[in-house]
N, C-alpha and C positions, 0 to 999 in steps of 0.2 A: 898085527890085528887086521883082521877083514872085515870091511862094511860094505853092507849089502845095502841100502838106500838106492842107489843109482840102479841096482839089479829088481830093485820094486820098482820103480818108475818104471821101467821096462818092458814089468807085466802089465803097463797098461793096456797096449793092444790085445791083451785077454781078455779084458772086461767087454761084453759085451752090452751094449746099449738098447731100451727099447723089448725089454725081457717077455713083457706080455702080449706085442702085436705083430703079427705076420710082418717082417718088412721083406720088401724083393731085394732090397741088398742092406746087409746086414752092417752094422755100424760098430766101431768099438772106442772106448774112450781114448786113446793114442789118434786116433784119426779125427774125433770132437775135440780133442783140446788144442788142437794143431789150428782147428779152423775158427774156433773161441779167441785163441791168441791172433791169428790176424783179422780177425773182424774189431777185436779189441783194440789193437796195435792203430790201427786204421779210425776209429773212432773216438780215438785219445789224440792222433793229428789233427783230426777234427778239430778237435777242441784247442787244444792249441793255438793252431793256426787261424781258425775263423774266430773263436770265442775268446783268446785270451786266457785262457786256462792257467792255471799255474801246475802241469802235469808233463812226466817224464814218461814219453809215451813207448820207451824199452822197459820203462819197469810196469805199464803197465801190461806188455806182452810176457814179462816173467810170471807177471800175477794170474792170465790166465791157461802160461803154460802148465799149472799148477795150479789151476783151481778143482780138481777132480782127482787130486794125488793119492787122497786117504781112501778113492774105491779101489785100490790097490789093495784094501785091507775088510772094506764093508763091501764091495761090490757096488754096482750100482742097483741103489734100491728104488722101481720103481716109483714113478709120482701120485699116483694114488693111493700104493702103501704108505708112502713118504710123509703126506700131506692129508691124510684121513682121520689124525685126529691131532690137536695139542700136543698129548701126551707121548704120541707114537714120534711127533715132529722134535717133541724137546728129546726124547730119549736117542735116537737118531744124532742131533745135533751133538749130546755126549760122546754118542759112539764115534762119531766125525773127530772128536778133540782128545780123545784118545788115541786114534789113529794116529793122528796126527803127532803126539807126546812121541807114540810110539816109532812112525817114521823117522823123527826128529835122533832120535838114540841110536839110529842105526848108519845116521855120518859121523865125523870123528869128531871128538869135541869142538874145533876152533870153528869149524863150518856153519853148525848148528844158529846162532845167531844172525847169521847173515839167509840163512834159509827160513827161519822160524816166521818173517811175515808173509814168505810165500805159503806154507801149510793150513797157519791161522790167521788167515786174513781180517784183519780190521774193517768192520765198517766205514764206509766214507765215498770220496767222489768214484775214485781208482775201481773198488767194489762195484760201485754203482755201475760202471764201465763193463766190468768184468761178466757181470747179473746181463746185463743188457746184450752182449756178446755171445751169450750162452742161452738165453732166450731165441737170438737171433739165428745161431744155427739150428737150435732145436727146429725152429720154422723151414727154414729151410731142408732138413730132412724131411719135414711133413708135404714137404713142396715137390720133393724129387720122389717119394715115395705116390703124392695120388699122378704124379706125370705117369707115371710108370701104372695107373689103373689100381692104385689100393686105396681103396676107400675106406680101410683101417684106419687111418690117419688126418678123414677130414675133421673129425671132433677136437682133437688136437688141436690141428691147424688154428683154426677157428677160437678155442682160446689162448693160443699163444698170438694171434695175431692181438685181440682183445687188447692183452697186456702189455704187446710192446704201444700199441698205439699210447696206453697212457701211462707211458715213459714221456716224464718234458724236458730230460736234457735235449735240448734244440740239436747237439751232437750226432745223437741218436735219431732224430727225427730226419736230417739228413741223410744219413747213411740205410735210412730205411728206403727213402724216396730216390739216390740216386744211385745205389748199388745193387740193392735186395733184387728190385726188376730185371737183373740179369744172372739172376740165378736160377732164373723160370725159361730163360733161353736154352734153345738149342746151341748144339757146333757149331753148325752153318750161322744161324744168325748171329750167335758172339764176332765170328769171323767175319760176317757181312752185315755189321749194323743195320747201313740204308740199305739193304735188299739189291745191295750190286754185284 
């Protein structure tokens, strides 16, 4: 028997990101969940380490190496589509748990268990991580997108900034304040902090 699973994941760098607005460089979700998983991995140490968390901060980088695995199957569906009514959100949210049923059938039996809470995520703190992660590089594409002179993407910005601000894991609030700002840097300045 052949299972194709592993060969979906794969297609994720097909999926492109950002369907409705001019970007100068084009995004796909392979290169978003790569950067969700280490803003999250990173933000779960966080918590850990400063907060006392009681969080496994490799599962929570599984969690959002795979939090976008069912647009393998839906695409990625715009956020205005997405999010424009209840009805359109809950029916969307089916089609996501479907996907998802449906990725699940296509590892071998024994696996499926051990991957099923990567697919259908449970609400909780790890989520919340997750949510937060993926907010955060959304910004950050809005970031390097008006660097680059597209003003596509200040309305964006503007409310993804909105919404992380009121995110209150203190985790989050950190890694907004001492990371986020250096993704607004250049080369030169990453390489030369103090301007030496």
């Amino acid at each position: 028997m052949i299972y194709s699973f592993f060969a979906h994941m794969a297609r994720l760098k097909l999926i492109t990101r950002w369907s409705l607005m001019r970007n100068t460089q084009p995004e796909n979700d392979a290169e978003h969940s790569l950067q969700v998983a280490m803003i999250a991995h990173g933000i779960a140490l966080m918590g850990r380490e400063r907060y006392g968390r009681d969080v496994n901060p490799e599962h929570v980088l599984s969690l959002a190496v795979y939090h976008d695995a069912t647009e393998v199957m839906t695409g990625d569906l715009p956020t205005p589509v997405k999010y424009h009514s209840e009805t359109l959100r809950g029916a969307y949210k089916q089609f996501e748990s479907m996907s998802a049923d449906r990725l699940l059938n296509l590892l071998p039996e024994d696996l499926r268990p051990a991957l099923t809470p990567y697919l259908k995520q449970a609400k909780g703190y790890e989520k919340d991580i997750v949510k937060a992660a993926d907010k955060i590089s959304a910004y950050i594409k809005c970031l390097e997108e008006m660097r680059a002179g597209n003003r596509e993407f200040e309305y964006a910005a503007e409310n993804i900034r909105k919404a992380l601000e009121a995110i209150e894991l203190p985790e989050v609030k950190d890694f907004l304040k001492e990371c986020l700002p250096a993704f607004d840097m250049t080369l030169d300045e990453l390489n030369h902090p103090s301007g030496t």
